[in-house]
N, CA and C atoms as an extended XYZ file, in Angstrom:
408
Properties=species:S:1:pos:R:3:atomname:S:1:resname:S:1:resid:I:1 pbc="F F F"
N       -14.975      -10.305      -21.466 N   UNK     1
C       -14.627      -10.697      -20.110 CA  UNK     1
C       -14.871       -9.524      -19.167 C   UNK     1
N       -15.660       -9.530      -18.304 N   UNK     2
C       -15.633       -8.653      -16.960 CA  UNK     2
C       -14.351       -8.508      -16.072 C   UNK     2
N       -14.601       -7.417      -15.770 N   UNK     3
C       -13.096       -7.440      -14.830 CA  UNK     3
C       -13.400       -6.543      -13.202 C   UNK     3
N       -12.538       -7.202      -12.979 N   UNK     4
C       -12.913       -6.610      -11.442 CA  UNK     4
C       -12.370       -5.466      -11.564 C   UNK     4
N       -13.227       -4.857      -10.415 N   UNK     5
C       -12.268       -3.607      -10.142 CA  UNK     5
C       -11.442       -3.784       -8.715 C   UNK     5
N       -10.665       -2.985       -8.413 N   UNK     6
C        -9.565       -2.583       -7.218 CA  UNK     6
C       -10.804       -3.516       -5.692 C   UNK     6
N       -12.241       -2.312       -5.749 N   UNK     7
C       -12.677       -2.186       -4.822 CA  UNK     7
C       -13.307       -3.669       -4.732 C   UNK     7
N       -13.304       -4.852       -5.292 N   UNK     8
C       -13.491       -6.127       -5.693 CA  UNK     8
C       -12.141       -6.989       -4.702 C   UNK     8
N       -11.110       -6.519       -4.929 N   UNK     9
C        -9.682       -6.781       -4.873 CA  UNK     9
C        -9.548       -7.212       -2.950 C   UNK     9
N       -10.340       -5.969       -2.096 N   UNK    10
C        -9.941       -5.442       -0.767 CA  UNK    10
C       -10.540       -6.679       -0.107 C   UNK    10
N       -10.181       -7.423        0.728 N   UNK    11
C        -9.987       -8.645        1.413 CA  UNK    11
C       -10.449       -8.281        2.858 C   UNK    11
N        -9.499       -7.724        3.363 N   UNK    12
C        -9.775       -6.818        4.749 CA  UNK    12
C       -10.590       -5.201        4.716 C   UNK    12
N       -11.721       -5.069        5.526 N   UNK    13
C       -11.996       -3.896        5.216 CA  UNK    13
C       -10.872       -3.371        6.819 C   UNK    13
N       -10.655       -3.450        7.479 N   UNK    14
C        -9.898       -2.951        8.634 CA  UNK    14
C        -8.519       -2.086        8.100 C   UNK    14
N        -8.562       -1.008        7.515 N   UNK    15
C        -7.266       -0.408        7.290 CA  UNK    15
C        -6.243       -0.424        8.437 C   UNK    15
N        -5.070       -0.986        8.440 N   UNK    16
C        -3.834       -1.239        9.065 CA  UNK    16
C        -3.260        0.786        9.121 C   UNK    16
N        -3.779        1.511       10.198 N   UNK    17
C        -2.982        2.749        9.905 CA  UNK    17
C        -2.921        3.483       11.594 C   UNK    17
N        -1.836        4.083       11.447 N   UNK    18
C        -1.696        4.769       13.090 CA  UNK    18
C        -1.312        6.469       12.548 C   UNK    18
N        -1.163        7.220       13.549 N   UNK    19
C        -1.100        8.247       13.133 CA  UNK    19
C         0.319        9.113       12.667 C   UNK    19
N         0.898       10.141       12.537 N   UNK    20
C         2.360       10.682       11.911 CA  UNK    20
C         2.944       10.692       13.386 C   UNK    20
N         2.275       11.202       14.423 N   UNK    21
C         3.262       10.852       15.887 CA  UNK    21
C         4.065        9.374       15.779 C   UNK    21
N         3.215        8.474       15.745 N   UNK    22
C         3.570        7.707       15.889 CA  UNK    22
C         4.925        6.571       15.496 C   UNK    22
N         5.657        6.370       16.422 N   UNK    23
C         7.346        5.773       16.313 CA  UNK    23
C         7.129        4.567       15.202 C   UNK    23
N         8.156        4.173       14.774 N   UNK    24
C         8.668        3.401       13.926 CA  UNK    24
C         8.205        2.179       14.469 C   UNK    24
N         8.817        2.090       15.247 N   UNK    25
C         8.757        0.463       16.383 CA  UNK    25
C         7.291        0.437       16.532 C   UNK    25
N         6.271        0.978       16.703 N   UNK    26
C         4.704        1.663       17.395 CA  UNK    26
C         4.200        1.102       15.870 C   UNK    26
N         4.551        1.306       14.593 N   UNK    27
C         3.636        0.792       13.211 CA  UNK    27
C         4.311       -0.418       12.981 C   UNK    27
N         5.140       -0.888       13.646 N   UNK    28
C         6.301       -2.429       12.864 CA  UNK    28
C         5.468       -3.033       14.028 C   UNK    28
N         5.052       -2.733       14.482 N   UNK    29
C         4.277       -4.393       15.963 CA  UNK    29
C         3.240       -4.083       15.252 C   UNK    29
N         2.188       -3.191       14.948 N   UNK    30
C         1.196       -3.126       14.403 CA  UNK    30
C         1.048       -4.300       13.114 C   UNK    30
N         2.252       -3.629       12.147 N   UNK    31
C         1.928       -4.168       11.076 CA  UNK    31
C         2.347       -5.953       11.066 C   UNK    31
N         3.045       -6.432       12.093 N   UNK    32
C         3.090       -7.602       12.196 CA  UNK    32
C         2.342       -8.287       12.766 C   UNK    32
N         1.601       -7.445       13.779 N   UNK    33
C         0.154       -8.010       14.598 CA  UNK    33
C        -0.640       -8.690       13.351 C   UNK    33
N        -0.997       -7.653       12.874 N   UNK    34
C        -1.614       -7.963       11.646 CA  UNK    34
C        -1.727       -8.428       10.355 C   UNK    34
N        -0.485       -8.631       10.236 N   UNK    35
C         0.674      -10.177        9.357 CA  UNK    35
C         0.090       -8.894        8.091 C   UNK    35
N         0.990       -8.021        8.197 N   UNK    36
C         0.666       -7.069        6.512 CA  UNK    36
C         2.068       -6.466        6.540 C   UNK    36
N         1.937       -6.113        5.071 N   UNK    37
C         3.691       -5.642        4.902 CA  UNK    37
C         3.446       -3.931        4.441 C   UNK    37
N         2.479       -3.040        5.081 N   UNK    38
C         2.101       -1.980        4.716 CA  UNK    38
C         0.767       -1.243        5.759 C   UNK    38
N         1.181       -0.428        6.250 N   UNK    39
C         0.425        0.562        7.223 CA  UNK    39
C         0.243        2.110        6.599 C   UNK    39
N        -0.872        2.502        6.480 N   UNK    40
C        -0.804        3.961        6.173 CA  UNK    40
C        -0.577        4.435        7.545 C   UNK    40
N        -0.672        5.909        6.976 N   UNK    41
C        -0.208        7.175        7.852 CA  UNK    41
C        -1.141        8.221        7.677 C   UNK    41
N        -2.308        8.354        8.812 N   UNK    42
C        -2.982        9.201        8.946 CA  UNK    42
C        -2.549       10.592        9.868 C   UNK    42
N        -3.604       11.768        8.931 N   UNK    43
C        -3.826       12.642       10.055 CA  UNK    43
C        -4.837       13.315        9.576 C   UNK    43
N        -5.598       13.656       10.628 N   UNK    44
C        -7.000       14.229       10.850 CA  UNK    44
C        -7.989       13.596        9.405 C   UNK    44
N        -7.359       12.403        9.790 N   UNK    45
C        -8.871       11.412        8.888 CA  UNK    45
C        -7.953       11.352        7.194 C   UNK    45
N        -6.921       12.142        7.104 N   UNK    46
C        -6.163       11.987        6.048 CA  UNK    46
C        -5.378       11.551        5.441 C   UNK    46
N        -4.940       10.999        4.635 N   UNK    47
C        -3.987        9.635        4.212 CA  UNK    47
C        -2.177       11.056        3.737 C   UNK    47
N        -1.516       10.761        4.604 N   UNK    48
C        -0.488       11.149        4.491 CA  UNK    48
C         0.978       10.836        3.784 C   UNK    48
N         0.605        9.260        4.130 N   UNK    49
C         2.169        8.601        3.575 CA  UNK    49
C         1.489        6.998        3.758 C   UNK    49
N         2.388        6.515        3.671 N   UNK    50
C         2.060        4.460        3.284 CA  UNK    50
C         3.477        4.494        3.765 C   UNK    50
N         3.682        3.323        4.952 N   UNK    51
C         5.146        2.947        5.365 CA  UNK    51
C         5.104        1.137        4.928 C   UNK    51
N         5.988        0.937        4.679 N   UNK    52
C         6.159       -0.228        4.186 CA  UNK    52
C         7.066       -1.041        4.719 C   UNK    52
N         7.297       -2.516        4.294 N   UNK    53
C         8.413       -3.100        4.734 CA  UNK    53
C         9.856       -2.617        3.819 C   UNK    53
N         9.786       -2.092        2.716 N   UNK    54
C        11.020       -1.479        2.085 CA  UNK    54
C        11.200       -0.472        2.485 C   UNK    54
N        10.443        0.674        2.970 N   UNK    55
C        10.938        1.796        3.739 CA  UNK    55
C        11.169        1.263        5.325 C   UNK    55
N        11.323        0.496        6.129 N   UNK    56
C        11.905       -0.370        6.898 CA  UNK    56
C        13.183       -0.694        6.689 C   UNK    56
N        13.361       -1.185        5.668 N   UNK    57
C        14.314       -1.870        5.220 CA  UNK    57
C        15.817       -0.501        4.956 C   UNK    57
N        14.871       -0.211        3.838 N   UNK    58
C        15.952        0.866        3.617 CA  UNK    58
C        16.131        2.188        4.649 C   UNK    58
N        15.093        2.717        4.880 N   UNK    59
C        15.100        3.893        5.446 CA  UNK    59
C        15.235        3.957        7.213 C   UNK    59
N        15.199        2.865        7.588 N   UNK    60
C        15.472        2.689        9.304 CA  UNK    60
C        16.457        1.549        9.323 C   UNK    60
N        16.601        0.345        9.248 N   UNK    61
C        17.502       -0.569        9.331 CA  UNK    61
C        19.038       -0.136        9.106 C   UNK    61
N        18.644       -0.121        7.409 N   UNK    62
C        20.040        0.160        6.499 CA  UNK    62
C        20.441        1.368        7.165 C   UNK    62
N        20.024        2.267        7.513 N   UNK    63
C        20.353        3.765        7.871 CA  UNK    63
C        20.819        4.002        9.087 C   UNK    63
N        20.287        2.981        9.958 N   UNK    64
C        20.988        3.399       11.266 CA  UNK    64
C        19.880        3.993       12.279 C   UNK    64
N        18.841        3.986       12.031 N   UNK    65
C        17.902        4.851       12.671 CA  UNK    65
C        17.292        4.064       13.805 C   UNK    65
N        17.515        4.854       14.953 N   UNK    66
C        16.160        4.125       15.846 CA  UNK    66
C        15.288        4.110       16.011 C   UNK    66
N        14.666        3.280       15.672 N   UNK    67
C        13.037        2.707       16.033 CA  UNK    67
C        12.259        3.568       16.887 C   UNK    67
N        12.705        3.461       17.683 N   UNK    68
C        12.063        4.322       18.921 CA  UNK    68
C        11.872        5.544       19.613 C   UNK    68
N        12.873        6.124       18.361 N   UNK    69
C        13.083        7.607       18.489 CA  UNK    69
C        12.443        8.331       17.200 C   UNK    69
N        12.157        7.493       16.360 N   UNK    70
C        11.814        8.345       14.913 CA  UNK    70
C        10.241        7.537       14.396 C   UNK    70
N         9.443        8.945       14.502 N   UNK    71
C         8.430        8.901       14.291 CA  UNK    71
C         8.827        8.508       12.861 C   UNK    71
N         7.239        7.989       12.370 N   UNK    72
C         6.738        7.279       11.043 CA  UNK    72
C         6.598        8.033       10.288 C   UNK    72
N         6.431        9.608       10.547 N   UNK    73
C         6.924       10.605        9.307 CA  UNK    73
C         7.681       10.974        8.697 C   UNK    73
N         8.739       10.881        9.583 N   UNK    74
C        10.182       11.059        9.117 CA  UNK    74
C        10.439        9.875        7.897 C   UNK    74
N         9.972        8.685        8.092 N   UNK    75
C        10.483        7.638        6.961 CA  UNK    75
C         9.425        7.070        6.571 C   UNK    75
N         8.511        7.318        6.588 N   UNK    76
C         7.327        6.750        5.422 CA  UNK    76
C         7.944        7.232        3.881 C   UNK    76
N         6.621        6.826        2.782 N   UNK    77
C         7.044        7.141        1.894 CA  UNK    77
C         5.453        8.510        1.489 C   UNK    77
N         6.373        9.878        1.469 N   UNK    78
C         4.778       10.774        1.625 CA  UNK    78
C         4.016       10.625        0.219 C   UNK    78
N         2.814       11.446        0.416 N   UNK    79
C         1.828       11.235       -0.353 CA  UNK    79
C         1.404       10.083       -1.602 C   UNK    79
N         1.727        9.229       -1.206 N   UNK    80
C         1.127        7.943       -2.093 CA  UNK    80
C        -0.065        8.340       -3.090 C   UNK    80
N         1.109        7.448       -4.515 N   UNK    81
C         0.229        7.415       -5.424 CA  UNK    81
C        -1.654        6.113       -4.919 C   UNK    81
N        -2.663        6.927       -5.493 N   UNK    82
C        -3.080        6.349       -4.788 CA  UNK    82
C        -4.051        5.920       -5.989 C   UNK    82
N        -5.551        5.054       -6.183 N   UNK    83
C        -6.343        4.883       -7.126 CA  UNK    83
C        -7.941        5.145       -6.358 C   UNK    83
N        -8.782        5.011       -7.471 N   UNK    84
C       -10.125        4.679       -6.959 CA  UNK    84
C       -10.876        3.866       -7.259 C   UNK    84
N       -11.425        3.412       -6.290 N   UNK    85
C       -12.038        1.568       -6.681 CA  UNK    85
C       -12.706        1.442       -7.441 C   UNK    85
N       -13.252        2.235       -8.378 N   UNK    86
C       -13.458        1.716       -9.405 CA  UNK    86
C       -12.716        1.258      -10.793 C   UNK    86
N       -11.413        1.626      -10.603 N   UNK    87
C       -10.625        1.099      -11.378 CA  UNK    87
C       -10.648       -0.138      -11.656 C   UNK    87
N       -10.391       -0.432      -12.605 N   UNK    88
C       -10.175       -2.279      -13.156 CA  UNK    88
C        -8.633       -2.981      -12.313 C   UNK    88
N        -9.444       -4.054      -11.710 N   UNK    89
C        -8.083       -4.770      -11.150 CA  UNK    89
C        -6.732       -4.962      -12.243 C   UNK    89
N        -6.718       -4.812      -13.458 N   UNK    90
C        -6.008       -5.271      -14.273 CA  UNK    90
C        -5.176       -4.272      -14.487 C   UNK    90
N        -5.881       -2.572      -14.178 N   UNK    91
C        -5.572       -1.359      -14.783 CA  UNK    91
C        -3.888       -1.150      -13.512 C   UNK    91
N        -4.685       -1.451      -12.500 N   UNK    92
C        -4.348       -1.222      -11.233 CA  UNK    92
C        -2.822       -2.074      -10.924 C   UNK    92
N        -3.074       -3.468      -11.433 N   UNK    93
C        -1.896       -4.375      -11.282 CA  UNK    93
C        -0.393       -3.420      -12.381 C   UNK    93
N        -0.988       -3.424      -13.737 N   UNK    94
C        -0.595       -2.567      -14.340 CA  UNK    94
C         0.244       -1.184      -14.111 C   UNK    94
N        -0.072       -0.486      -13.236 N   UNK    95
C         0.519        0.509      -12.361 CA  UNK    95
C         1.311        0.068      -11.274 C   UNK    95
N         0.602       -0.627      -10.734 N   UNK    96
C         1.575       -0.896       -9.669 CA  UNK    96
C         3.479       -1.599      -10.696 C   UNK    96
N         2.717       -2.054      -11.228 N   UNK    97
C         4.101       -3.350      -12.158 CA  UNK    97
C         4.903       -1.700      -12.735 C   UNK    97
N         4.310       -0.895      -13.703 N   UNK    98
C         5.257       -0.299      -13.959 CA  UNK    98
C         6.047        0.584      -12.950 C   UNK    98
N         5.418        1.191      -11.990 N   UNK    99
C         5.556        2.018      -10.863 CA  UNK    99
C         6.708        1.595      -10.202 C   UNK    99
N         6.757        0.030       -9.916 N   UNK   100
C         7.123       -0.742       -8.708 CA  UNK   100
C         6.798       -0.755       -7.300 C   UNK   100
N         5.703       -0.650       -7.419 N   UNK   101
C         4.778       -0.705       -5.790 CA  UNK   101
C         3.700       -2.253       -5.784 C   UNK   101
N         4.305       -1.941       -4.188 N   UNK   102
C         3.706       -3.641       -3.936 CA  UNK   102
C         2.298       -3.254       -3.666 C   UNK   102
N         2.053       -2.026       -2.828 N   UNK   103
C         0.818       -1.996       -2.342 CA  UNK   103
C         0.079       -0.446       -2.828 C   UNK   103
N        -0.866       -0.606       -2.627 N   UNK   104
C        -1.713        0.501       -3.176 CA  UNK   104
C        -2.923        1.457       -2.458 C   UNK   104
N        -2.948        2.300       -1.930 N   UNK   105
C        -4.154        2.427       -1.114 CA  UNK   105
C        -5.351        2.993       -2.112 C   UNK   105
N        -6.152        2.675       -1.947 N   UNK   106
C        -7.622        3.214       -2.661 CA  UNK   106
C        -8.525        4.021       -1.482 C   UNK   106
N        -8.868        5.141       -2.957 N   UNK   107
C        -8.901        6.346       -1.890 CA  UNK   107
C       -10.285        6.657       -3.272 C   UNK   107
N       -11.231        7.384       -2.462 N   UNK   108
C       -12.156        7.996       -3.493 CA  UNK   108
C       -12.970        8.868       -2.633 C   UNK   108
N       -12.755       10.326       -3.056 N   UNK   109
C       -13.143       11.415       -2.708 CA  UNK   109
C       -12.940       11.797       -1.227 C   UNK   109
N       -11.402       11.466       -0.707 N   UNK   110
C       -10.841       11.134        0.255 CA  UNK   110
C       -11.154       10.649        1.350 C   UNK   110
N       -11.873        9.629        1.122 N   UNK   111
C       -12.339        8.562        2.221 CA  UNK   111
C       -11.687        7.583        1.721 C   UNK   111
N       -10.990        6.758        2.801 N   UNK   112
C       -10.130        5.795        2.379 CA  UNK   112
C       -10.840        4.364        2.290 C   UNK   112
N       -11.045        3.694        1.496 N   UNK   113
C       -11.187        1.968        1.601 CA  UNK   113
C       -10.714        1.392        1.964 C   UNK   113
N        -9.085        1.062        1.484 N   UNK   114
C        -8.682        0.659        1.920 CA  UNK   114
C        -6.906        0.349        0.946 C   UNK   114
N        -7.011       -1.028        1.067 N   UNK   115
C        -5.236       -1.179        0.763 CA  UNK   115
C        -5.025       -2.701       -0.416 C   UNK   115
N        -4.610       -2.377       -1.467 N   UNK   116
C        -4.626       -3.673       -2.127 CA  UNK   116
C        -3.013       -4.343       -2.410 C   UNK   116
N        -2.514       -5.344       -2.176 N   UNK   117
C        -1.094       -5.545       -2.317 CA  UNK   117
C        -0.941       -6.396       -3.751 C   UNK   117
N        -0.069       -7.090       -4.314 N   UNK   118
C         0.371       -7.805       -5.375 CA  UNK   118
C        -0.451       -9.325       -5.092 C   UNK   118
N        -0.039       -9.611       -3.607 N   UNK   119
C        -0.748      -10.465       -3.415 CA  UNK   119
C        -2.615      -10.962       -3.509 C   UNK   119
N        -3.301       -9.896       -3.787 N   UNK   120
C        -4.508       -9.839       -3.690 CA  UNK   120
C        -5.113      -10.141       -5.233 C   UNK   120
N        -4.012      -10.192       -6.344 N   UNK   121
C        -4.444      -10.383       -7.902 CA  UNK   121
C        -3.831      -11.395       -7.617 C   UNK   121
N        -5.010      -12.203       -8.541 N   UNK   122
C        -4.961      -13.618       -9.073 CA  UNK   122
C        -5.042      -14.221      -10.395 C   UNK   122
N        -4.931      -14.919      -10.909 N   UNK   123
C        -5.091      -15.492      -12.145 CA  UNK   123
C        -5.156      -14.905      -13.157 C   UNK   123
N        -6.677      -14.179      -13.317 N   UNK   124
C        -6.802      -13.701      -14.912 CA  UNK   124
C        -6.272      -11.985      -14.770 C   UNK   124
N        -5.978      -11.116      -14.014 N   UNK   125
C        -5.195      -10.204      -13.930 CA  UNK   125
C        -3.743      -10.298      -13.805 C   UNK   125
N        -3.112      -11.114      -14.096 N   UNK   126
C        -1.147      -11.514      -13.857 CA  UNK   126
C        -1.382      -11.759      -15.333 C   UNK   126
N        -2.421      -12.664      -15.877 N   UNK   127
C        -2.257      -13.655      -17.306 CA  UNK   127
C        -2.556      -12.362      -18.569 C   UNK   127
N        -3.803      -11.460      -17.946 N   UNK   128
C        -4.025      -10.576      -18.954 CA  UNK   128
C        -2.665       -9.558      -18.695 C   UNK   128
N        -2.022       -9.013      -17.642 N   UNK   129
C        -0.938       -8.104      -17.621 CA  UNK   129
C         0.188       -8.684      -18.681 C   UNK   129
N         0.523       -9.995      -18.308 N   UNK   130
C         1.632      -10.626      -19.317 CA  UNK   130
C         1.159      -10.973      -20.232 C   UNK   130
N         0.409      -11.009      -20.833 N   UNK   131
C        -0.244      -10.877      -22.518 CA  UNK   131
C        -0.010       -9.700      -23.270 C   UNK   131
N        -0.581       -8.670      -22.120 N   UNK   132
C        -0.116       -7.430      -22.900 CA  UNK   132
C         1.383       -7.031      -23.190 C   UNK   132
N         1.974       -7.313      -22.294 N   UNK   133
C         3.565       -7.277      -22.416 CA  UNK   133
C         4.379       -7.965      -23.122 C   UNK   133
N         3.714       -9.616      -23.514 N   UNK   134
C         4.594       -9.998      -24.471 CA  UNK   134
C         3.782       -9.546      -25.770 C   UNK   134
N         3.280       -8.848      -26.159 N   UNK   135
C         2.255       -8.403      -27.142 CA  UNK   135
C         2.964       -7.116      -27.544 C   UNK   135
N         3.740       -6.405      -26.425 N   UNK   136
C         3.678       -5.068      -26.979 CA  UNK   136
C         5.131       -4.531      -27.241 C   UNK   136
């Protein structure tokens, strides 16, 4: 069986990302403009952090923090584990499952591609992940 890789996976090539200035409230309209549950965090062309809807959740909501006062550095999550598209979609789901990350950015020779979520595996990567698991 062939398997895809990651860079197979990317749906949108438009990376969802604003820069570390940038406020809380300033990446949450973004990332809802754009109906995604994950924005990187650039600077000077560099992938810094990945903010998410659980660092939302936990790290500004639950916490008390305002939106509008606290840049996206302060509560991203920094340096993201990250992959390269040539990885096997299967390898990739795999990591993410043990890790517990929804989303993933793919990065190769630090130019970014882009962003793959849970949602982007289908069928024979969920069926081969849980094979291996009830197998092992």
């Amino acid at each position: 069986m062939a398997y895809r890789t990651v860079s197979q996976l990317i749906h949108r090539r438009d990376v969802v990302a604003l820069g570390i200035a940038a406020s809380v409230r300033e990446i949450c309209h973004l990332m809802a403009e754009q109906r995604v549950g994950a924005a990187l965090v650039i600077e000077d062309g560099v992938l810094k952090g990945i903010f998410t809807e659980r660092d939302l959740l936990t790290r500004v909501v639950a916490a008390g923090v305002d939106p509008d006062r606290t840049s996206v550095a302060e509560v991203m999550t920094p340096n993201p584990v990250t992959v390269e598209p040539q990885l096997t979609a299967v390898d990739a789901l795999r990591l993410m499952t043990e890790i517990g990350f929804r989303h993933l950015p793919i990065v190769e020779s630090g130019h970014l591609h882009g962003v793959i979520s849970l949602r982007d595996f289908i069928g024979a990567e969920f069926q081969m992940a849980g094979s291996e698991r009830a197998s092992a």
